[in-house]
C-alpha positions as CSV (number, residue, x, y, z in Angstrom):
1,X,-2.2,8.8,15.7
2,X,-3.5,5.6,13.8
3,X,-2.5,2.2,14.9
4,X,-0.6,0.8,12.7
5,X,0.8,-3.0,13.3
6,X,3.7,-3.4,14.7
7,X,5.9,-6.3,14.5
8,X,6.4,-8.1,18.0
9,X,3.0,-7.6,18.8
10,X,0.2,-9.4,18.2
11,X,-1.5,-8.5,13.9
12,X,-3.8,-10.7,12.0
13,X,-2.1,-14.0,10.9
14,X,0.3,-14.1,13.9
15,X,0.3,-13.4,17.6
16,X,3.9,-12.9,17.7
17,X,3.6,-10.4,15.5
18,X,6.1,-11.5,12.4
19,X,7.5,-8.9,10.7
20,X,6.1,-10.0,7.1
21,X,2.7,-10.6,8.9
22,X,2.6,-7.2,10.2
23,X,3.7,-5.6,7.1
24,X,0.6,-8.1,5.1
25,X,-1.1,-6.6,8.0
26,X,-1.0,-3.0,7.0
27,X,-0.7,-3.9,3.4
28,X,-4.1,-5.7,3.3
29,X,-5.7,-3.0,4.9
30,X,-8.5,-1.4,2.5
31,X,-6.6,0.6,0.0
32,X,-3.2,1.0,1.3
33,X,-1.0,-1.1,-1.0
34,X,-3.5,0.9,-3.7
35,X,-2.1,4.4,-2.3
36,X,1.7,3.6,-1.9
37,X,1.6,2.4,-5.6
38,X,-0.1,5.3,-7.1
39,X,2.2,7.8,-4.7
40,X,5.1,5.2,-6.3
41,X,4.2,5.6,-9.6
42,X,3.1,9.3,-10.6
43,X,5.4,11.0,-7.5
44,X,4.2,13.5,-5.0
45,X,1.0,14.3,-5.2
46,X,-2.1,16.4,-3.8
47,X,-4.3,14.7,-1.4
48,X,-7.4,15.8,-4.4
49,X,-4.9,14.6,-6.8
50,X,-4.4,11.0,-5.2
51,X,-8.4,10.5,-4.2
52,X,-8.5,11.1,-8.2
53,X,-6.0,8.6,-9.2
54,X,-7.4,6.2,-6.5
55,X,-11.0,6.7,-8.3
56,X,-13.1,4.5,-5.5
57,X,-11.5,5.7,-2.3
58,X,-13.5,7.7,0.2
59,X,-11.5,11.1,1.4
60,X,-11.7,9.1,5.2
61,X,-10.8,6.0,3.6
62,X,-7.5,7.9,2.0
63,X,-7.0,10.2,5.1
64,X,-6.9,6.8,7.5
65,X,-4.4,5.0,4.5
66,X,-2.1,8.0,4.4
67,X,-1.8,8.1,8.5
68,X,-1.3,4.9,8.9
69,X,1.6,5.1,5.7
70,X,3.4,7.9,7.6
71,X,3.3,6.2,10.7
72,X,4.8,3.0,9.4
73,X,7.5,5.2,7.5
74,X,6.4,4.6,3.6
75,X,4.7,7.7,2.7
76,X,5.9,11.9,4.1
77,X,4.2,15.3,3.5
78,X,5.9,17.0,1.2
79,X,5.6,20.8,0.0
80,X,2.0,20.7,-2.3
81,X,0.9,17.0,-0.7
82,X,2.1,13.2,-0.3
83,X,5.2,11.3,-1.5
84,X,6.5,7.8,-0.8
85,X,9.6,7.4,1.3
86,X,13.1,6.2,0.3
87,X,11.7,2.9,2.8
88,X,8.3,3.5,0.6
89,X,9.7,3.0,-2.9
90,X,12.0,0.5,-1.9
91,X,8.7,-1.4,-0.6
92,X,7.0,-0.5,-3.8
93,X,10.4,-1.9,-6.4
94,X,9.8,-5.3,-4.4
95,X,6.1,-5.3,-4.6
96,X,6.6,-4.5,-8.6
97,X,7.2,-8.2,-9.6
98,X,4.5,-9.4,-8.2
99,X,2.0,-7.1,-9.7
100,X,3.8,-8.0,-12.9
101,X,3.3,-11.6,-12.2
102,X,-0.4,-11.2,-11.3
103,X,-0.9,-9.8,-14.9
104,X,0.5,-13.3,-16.1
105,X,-1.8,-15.1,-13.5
106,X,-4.7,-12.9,-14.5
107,X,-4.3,-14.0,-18.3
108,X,-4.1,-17.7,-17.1
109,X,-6.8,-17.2,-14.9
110,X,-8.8,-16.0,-17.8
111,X,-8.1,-18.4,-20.4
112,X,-10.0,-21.4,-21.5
113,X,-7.0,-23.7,-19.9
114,X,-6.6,-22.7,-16.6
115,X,-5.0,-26.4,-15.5
């Protein structure tokens, strides 16, 4: 099985292993947020099917990401492929501000008068 972090043990940003850091932890890793949103948003899907949706990922990149997202709880097989968790798409309705506040940022980010 993959290691995922855990909280109470050491992850990156804490060595007591805070909750939030742990979950940052897993999040940050290379595509994972990337996969728990597209499983979010288009439903179950086949492993082909999310490597296509994900466009860059590598099938070892996605096969790591997806065992690392069972283990933690946020992603199941299903019948035909991969579908977030009830735990999964309640992670995914928090997350969902904040990506629509980085759309605002990005537009501020990009305009003449970024002060």
């Amino acid at each position: 099985m993959t290691k995922i972090p855990i909280p109470g043990q050491p992850v990156r940003g804490s060595r007591r292993g805070a909750p939030i850091m742990a979950l940052f932890d897993l999040l940050g890793r290379h595509w994972a947020m990337g996969v728990l949103w597209t499983l979010s948003e288009i439903g179950p899907a086949t492993f082909r099917t999310l490597q296509e949706r994900c466009e860059t990922i590598s099938p070892g990149a996605l096969n790591t990401r997806l065992k690392e997202l069972q283990a933690a709880g946020f992603v199941h097989k299903v019948e035909g492929g991969y579908a977030a968790t009830a735990s999964g798409r309640r992670l995914y309705e928090l997350l969902h501000p904040l990506g629509e506040f980085s759309k605002e940022w990005a537009l501020h980010m990009n305009s003449n008068d970024n002060t």
